[in-house]
C-alpha positions as CSV (number, residue, x, y, z in Angstrom):
1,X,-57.9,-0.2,-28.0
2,X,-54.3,-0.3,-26.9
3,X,-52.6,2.7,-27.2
4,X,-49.2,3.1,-29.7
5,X,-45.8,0.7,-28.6
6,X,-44.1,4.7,-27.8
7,X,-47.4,6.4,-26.0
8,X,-45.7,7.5,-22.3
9,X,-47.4,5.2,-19.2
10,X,-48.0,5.7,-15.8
11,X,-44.5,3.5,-14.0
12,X,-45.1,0.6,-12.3
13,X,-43.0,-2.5,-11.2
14,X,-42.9,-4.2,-14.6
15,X,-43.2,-1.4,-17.2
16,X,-40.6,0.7,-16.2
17,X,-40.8,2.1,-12.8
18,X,-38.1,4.6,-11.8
19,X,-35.1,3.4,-9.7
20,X,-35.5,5.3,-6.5
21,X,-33.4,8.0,-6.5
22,X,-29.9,9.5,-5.9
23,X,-30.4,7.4,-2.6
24,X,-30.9,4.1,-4.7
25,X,-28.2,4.2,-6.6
26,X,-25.4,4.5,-4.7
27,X,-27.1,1.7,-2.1
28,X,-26.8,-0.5,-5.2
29,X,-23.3,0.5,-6.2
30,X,-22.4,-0.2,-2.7
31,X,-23.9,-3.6,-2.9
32,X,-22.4,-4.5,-6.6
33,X,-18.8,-3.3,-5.2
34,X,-19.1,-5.5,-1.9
35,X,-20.2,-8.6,-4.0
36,X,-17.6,-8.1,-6.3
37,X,-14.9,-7.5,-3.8
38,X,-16.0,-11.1,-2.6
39,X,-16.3,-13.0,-5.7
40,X,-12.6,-11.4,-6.4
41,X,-11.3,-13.1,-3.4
42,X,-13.0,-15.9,-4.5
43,X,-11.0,-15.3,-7.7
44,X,-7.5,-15.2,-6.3
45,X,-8.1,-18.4,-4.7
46,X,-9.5,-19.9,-7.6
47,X,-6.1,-18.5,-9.6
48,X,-4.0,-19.5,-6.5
49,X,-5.3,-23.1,-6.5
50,X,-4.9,-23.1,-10.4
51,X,-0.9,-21.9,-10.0
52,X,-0.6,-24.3,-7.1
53,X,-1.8,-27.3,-8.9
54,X,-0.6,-26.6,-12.2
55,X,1.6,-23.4,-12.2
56,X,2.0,-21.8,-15.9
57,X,1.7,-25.2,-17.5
58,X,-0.4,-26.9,-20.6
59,X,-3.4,-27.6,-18.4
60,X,-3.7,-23.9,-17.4
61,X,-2.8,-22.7,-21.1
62,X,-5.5,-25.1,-22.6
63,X,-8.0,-24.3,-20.5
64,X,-7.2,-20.4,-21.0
65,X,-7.4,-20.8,-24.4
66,X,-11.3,-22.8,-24.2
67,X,-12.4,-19.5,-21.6
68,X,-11.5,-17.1,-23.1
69,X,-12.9,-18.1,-26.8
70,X,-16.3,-17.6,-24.7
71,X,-15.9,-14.7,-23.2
72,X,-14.5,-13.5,-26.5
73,X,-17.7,-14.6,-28.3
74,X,-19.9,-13.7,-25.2
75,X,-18.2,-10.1,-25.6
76,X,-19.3,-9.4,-28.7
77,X,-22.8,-10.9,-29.2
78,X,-23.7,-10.2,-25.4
79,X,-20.9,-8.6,-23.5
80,X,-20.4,-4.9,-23.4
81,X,-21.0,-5.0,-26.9
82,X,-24.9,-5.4,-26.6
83,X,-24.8,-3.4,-22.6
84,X,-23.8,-0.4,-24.0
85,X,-26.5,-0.5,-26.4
86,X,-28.8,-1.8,-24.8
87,X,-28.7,-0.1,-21.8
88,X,-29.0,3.7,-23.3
89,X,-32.0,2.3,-25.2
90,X,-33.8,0.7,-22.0
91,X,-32.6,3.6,-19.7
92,X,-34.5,6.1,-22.5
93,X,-37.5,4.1,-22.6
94,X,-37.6,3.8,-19.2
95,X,-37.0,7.9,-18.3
96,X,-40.0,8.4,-21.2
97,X,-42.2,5.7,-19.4
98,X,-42.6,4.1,-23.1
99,X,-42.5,0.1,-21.8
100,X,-43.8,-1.6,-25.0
101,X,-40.4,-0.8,-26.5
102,X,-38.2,-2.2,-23.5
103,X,-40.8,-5.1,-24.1
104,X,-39.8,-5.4,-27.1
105,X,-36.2,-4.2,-27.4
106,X,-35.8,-7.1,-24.6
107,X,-37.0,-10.0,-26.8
108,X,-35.9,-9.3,-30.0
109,X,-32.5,-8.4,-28.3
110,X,-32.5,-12.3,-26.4
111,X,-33.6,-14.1,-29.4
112,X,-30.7,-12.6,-31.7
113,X,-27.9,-13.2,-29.1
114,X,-29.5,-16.6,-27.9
115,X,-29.7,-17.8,-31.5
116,X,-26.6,-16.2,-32.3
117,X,-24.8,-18.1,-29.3
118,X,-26.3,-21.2,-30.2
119,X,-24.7,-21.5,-33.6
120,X,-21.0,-20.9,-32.2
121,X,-21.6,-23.4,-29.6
122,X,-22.1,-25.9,-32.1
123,X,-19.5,-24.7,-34.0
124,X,-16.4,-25.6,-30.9
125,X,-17.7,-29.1,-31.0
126,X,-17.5,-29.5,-34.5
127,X,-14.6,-27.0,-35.4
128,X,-12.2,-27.4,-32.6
129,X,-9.5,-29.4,-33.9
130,X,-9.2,-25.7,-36.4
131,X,-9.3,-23.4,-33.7
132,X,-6.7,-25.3,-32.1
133,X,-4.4,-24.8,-35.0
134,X,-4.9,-21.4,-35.4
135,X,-4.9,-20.7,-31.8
136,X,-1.5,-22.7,-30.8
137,X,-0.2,-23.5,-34.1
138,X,3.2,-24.4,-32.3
139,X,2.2,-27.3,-30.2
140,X,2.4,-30.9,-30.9
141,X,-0.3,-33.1,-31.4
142,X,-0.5,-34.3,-27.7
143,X,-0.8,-30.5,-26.4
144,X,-3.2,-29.7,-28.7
145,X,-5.8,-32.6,-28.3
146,X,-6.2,-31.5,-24.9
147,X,-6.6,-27.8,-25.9
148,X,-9.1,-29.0,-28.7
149,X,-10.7,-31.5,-26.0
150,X,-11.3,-28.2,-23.6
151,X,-12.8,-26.1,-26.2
152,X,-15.6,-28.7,-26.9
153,X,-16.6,-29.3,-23.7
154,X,-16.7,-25.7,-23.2
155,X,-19.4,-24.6,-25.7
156,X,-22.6,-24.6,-23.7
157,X,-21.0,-21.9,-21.7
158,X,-21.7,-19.6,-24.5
159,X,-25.4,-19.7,-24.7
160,X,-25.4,-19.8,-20.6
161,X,-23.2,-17.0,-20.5
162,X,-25.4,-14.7,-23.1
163,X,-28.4,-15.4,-20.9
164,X,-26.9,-14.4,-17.8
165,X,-25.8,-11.6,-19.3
166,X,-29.3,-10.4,-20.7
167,X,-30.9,-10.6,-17.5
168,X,-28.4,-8.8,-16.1
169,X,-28.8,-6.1,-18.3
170,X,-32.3,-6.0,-17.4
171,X,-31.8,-5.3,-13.5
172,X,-29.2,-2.8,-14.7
173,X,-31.6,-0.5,-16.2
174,X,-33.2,-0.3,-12.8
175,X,-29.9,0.4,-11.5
176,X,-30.3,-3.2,-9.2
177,X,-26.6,-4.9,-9.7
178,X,-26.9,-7.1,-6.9
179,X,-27.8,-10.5,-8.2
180,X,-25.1,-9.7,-11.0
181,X,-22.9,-8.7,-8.1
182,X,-23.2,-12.7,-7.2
183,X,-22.0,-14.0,-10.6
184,X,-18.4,-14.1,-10.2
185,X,-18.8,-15.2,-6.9
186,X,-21.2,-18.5,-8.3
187,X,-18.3,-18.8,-11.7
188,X,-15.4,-19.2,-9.5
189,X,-16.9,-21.4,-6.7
190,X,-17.4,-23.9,-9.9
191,X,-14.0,-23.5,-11.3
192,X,-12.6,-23.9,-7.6
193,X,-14.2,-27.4,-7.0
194,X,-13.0,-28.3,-10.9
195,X,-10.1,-27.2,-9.6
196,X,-9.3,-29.5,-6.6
197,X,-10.9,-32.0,-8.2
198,X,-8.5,-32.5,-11.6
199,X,-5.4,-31.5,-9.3
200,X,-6.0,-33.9,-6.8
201,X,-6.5,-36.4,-10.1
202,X,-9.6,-37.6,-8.9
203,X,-11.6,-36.5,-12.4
204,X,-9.4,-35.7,-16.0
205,X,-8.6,-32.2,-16.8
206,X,-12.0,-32.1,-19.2
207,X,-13.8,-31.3,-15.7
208,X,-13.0,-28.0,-15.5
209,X,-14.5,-26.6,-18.2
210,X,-17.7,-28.7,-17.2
211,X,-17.7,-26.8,-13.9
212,X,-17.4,-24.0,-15.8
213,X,-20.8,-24.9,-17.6
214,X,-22.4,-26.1,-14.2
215,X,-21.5,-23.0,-12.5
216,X,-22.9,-21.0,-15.2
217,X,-26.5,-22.4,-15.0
218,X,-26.6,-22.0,-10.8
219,X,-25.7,-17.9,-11.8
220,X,-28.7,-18.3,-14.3
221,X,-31.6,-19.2,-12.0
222,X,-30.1,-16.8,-9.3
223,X,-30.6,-14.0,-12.1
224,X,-33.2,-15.2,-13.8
225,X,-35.2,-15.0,-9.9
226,X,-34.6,-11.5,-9.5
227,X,-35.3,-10.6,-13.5
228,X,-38.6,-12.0,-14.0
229,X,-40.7,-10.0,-11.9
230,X,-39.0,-7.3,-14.0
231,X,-39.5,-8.1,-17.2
232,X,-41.4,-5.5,-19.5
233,X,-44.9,-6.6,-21.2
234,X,-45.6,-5.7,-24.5
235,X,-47.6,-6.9,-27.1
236,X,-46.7,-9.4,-30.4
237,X,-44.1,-7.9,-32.9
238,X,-45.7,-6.0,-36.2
239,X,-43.7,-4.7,-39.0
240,X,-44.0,-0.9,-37.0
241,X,-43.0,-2.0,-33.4
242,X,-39.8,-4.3,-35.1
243,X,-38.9,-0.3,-36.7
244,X,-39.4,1.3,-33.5
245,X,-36.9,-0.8,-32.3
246,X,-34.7,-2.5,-34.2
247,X,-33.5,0.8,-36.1
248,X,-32.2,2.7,-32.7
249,X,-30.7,-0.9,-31.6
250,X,-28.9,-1.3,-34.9
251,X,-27.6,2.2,-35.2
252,X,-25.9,1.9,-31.7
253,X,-24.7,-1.4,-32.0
254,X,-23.1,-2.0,-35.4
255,X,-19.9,0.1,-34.8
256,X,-19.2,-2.0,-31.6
257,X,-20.1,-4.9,-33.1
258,X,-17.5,-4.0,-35.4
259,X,-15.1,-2.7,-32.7
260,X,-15.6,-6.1,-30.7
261,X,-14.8,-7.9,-33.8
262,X,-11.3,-6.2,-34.0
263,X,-11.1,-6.5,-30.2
264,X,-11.5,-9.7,-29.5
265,X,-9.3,-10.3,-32.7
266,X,-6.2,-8.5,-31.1
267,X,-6.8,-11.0,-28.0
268,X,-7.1,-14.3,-30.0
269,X,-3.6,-12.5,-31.7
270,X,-2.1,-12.0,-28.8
271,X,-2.8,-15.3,-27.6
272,X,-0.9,-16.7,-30.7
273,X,2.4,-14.7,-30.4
274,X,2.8,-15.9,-26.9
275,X,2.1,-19.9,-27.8
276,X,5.0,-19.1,-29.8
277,X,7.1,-17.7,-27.0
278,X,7.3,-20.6,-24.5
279,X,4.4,-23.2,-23.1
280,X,2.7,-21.3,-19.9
281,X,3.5,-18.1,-22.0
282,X,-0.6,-17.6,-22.0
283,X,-0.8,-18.5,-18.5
284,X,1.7,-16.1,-17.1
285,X,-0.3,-13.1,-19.0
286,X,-3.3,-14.1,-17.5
287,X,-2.3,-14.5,-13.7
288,X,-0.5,-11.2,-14.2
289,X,-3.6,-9.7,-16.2
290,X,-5.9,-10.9,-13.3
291,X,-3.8,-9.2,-10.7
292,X,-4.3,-5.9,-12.8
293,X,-7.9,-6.1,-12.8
294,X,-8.4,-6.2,-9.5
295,X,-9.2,-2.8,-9.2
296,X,-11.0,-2.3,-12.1
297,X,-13.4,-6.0,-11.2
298,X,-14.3,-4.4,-7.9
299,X,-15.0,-1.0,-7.4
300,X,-14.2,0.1,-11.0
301,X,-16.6,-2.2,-12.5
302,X,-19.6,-0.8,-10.3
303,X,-18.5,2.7,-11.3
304,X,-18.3,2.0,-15.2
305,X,-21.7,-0.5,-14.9
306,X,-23.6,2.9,-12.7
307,X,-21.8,5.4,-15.2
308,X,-23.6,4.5,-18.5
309,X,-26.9,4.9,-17.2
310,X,-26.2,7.7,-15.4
311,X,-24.8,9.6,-18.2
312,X,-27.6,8.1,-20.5
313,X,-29.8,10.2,-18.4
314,X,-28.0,13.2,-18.4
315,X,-27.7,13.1,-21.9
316,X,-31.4,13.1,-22.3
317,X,-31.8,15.9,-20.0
318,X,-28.9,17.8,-22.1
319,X,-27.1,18.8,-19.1
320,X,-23.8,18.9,-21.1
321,X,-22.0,21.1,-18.2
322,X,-23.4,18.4,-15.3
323,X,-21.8,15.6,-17.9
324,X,-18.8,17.4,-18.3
325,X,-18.1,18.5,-15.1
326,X,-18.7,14.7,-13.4
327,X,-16.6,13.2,-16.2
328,X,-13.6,15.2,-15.1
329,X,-14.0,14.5,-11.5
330,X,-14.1,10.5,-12.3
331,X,-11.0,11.0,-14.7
332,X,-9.2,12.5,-12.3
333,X,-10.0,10.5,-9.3
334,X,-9.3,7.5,-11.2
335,X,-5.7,8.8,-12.4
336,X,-4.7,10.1,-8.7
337,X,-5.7,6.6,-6.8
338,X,-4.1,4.5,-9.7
339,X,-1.0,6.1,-10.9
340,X,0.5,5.4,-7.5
341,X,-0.5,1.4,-7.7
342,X,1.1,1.4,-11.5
343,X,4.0,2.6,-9.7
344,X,3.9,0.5,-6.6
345,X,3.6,-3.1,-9.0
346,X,6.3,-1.9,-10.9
347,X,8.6,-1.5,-7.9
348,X,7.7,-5.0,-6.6
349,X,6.1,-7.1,-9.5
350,X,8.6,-9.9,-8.4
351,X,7.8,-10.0,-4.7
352,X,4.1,-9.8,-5.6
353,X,4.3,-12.7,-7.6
354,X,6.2,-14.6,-5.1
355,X,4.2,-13.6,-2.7
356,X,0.7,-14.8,-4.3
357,X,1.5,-17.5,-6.3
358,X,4.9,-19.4,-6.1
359,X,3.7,-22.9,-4.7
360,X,3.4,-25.6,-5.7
361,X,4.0,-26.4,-9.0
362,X,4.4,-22.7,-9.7
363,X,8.3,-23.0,-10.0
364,X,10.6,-21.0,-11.4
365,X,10.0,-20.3,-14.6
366,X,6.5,-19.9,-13.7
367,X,7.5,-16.8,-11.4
368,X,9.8,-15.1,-14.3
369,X,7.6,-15.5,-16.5
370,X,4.5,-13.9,-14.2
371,X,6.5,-11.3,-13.2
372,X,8.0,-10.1,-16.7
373,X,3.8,-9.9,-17.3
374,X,3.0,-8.1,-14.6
375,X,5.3,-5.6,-15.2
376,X,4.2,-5.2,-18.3
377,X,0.7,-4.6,-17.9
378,X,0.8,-2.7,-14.8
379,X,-0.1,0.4,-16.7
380,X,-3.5,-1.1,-17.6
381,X,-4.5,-0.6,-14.2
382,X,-5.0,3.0,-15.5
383,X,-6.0,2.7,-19.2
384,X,-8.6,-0.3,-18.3
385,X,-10.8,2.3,-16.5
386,X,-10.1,6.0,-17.8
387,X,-10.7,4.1,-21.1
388,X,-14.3,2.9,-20.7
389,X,-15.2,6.0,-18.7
390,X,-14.3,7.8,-21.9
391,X,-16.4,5.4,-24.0
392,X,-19.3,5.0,-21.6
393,X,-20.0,9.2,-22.4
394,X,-19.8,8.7,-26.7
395,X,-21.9,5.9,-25.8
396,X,-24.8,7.9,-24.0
397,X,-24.9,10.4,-26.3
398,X,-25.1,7.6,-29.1
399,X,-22.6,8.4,-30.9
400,X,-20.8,4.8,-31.0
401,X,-19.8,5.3,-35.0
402,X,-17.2,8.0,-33.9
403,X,-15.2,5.2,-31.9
404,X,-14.6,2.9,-35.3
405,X,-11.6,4.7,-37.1
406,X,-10.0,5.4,-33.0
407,X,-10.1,2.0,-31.9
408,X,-9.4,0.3,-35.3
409,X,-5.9,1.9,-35.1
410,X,-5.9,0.9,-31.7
411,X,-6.0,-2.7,-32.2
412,X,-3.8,-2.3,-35.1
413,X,-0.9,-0.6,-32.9
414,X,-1.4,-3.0,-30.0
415,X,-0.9,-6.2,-32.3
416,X,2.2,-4.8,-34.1
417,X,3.7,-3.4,-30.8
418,X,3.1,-7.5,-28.8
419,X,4.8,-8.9,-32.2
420,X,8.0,-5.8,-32.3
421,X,8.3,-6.0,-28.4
422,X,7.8,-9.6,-27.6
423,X,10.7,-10.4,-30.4
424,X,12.9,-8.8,-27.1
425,X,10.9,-8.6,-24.0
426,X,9.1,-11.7,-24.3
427,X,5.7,-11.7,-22.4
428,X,6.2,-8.2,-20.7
429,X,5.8,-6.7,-24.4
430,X,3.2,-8.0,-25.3
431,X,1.6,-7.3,-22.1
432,X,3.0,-3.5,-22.1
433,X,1.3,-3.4,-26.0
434,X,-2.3,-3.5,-24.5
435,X,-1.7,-0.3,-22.5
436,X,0.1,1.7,-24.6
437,X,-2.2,1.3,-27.2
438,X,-4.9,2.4,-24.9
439,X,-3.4,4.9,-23.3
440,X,-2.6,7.2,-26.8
441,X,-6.5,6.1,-27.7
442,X,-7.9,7.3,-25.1
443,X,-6.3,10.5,-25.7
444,X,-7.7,10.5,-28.9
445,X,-11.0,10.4,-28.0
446,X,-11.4,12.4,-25.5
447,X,-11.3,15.2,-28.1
448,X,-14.6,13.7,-29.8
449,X,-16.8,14.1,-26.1
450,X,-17.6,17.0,-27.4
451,X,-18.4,18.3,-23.9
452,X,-15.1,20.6,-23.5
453,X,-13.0,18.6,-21.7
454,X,-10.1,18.6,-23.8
455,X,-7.3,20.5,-22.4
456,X,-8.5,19.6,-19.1
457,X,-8.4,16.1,-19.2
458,X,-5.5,15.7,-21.3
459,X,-3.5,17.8,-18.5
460,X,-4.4,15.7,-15.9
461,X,-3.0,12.7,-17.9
462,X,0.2,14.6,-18.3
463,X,0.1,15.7,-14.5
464,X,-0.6,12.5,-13.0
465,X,2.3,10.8,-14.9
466,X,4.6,13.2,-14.6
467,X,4.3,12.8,-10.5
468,X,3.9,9.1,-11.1
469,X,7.4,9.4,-13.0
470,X,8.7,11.4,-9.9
471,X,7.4,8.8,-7.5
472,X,9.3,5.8,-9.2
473,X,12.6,7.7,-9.5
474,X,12.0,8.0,-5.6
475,X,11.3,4.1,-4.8
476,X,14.3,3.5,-7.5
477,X,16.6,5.4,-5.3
478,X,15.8,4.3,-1.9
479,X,15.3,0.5,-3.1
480,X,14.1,-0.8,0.3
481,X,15.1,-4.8,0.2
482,X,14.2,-8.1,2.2
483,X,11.3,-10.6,2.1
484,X,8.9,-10.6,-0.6
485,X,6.5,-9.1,2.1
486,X,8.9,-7.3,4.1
487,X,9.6,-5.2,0.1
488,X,6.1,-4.7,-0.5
489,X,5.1,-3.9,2.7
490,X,7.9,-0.8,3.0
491,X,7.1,0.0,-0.6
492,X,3.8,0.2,0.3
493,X,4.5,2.8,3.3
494,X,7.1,4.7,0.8
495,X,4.7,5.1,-2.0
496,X,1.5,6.0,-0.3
497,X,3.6,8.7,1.4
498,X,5.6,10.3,-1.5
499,X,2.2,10.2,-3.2
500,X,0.5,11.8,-0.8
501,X,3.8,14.6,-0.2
502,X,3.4,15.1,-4.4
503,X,-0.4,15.7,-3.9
504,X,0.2,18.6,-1.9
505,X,2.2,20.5,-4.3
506,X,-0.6,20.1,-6.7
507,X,-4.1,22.3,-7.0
508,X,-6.0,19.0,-8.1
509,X,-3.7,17.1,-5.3
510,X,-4.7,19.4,-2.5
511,X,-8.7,18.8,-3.8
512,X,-8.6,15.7,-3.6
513,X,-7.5,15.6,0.1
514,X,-9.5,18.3,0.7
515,X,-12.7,16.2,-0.6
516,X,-11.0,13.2,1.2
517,X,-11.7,14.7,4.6
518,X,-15.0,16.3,4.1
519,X,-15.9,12.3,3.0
520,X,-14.5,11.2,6.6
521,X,-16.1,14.4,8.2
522,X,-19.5,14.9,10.1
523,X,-21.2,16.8,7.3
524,X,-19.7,14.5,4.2
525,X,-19.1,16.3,1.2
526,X,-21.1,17.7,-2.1
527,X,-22.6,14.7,-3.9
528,X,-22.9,16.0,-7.8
């Protein structure tokens, strides 16, 4: 007789074996980081080929527009959405050895989004032509049949996407990120030979959202090669075991779902104020938005993607001063080796832009409009990590409906300050929106941890800007000129210095070099 779908197992390979240890973990961070640092190189050139070829013209805007409708879909049904519900539920199951469930949890998780996925892909073929209106209701008919032309050949991505994304979850409950490491690298290797193939105008633009879709597929069966051997067994669904696991799934995942709604919603806004700005408006905020990332696609994302299984766990063990005191060691980390970047772009968001991008067909316009964005978003270098980090812990502790009424006025704020600031800073508002908007948010929640944190974290917001503030009055006053790489380079020397001088005068300044050399020391320092 087989015993109940929540009876505890003795681990093994399939049914939930434990990771491996401290050890493990950071191996596989290491691992994730590395193959993300690669597939981000692979990313700049696939963004400098695109600038080079096309600059911020209708080509790059359409095929904008087409991506990121299926990342925005993929985001909700699949995306972080479904990961930080998922992964609590698996990382539990797996902890209590209970393997039916993540059996189970697993299917009924890839049929919903899979189906779900399905459906919208249909939908861009048939609907285009409307989301093309609503999307870039300013352009004429010629610009939008080759954004409404992009969008259809884009919708198989969506159902790829989704299942590269579920068996990536998968391998992230055992803490093994390295074949997800590889997807950007496979994604942009597509979009690259798309790439130089419509620029050199030896296939029509429609091919680049087919390599999207072919590149897509290859990331599959790399994924789908690692997950297999790791997928849970269970038994056949019954009325109890869909209970057992549909209830803990839905009551995680219907505020996000929610939240992603809005999200995603403030995107697809966004996106329409600045088709009404100029053409290439969409394009500039995305070459500067991918330039802000960096940091937060490389080692950030390993940290965040480590962090909610980690904190899963030490939820379940109700080690709130373990939580509380990691939490404000990765808050403030974060803020002390960003704040001096923020600062740094902002100095020399021009010359950076210059620097990367202006060939080509990237002409002038092209540059002004980049570099207006990228000044803009440069404090979302900070925001796009202290943000999740902040989620990641309500998350753990299950506690997802507390983020609704926060992140509803979030969205709210961040569309109404991209219409009030675009009206007179053109794309840099509406770029500067995004992280203003997160920034008081996440200030908001850190109150509702409920770990106490408060007055801690909030003054190291406050510190950390305050000497960021200090830092660009500096680099304002000595204004070192010359060639774009000549003005970053001495920038670079000037801010890593004053930074560095400002640290000292600090308690959490002076710990953080303190910790710095213990790293680089014989001994290395305390792991937590």
């Amino acid at each position: 007789m087989n015993p109940p779908a929540d009876t505890p197992r003795r681990p093994d390979l399939r049914n939930g074996a434990p990771p491996g240890g401290r050890r493990r973990i950071m191996r596989e961070g290491f691992l994730y980081t590395l193959l993300t640092l690669i597939g981000k190189i692979s990313g700049f050139l696939r963004e400098w080929l695109m600038a080079y070829f096309f600059g911020a013209s209708l080509i790059t805007d359409a095929y904008r527009v087409a991506i990121d409708l299926v990342r925005s879909i993929v985001q909700i049904f699949s995306g972080t959405t479904v990961e930080t519900s998922l992964v609590p539920l698996l990382t539990r199951w797996r902890t209590r050895n209970t393997p039916r469930l993540r059996a189970l949890l697993l299917r009924f998780t890839a049929w919903t989004s899979l189906g779900i996925s399905l459906v919208f892909a249909l939908g861009f073929a048939g609907f285009a032509p409307w989301i093309t209106r609503i999307q870039v209701p300013t352009y004429d008919a010629e610009s939008a049949a080759m954004v409404t032309t992009m969008i259809r050949w884009i919708g198989p991505a969506v159902p790829l996407f989704v299942a590269c994304n579920l068996a990536g979850y998968l391998l992230i409950s055992y803490h093994r990120l390295g074949a997800f490491g590889l997807m950007p690298l496979v994604l942009n290797l597509g979009q690259i030979a798309g790439t130089i193939l419509v620029g050199k105008n030896i296939l029509p633009p429609e091919v680049l959202p087919v390599s999207y879709d072919i590149a897509l597929v290859v990331a599959f069966a790399i994924l789908l090669f690692d997950a297999w051997r790791r997928r849970p067994s269970g038994g056949r669904f019954t009325k109890e075991r869909m209970r057992l696991v549909a209830i803990p799934l839905l009551r995680n995942i219907w505020p996000l779902l929610l939240l992603a709604f809005i999200g995603q919603g403030r995107i697809f806004i966004d996106k329409i104020i600045a088709s009404t700005l100029a053409v290439g408006a969409i394009a500039a905020l995305w070459y500067a938005r991918f330039i802000i990332e960096f940091p937060l696609t490389t080692a950030g994302n390993a940290l965040l993607r480590l962090a909610l299984p980690h904190f899963s766990e030490v939820v379940e063990k109700k080690d709130t001063a373990k939580l509380r005191r990691q939490y404000l060691i990765l808050l403030d980390t974060s803020l002390w080796l960003l704040v001096p970047v923020v600062v740094l772009v902002l100095r020399t968001a021009n010359d950076l832009i210059r620097l990367i991008y202006a060939y080509g067909a990237f002409d002038a316009d092209s540059v002004e409009m980049t570099t207006l964005a990228l000044m803009g978003a440069s404090p979302a270098l900070v925001t796009l990590i202290i943000q999740p980090l902040t989620v990641r812990i309500i998350n753990a502790q299950g506690r997802n409906v507390r983020l609704l009424d926060v992140m509803t006025v979030q969205a709210v704020l961040n569309v109404a300050l991209a219409y009030g600031l675009s009206r007179y800073w053109g794309v840099a508002g509406i770029a500067l929106a995004m992280g203003v908007a997160q920034l008081l948010a996440t200030m908001a929640l850190i109150p509702r941890l409920q770990i106490g944190v408060t007055r801690a974290a909030l003054g190291r917001i406050l510190l950390w800007g305050a000497l960021g503030g200090v830092l660009y009055l500096f680099l304002w006053m000595v204004h070192p000129g010359g060639s774009p790489l000549v003005t970053l380079l001495l920038n670079l020397v000037l801010t890593v210095s004053g930074w560095l001088a400002l640290s000292l005068l600090v308690p959490q300044g002076r710990a953080h070099l303190a910790r710095f050399r213990r790293m680089n020391g014989r001994g290395g320092g305390k792991d937590e």
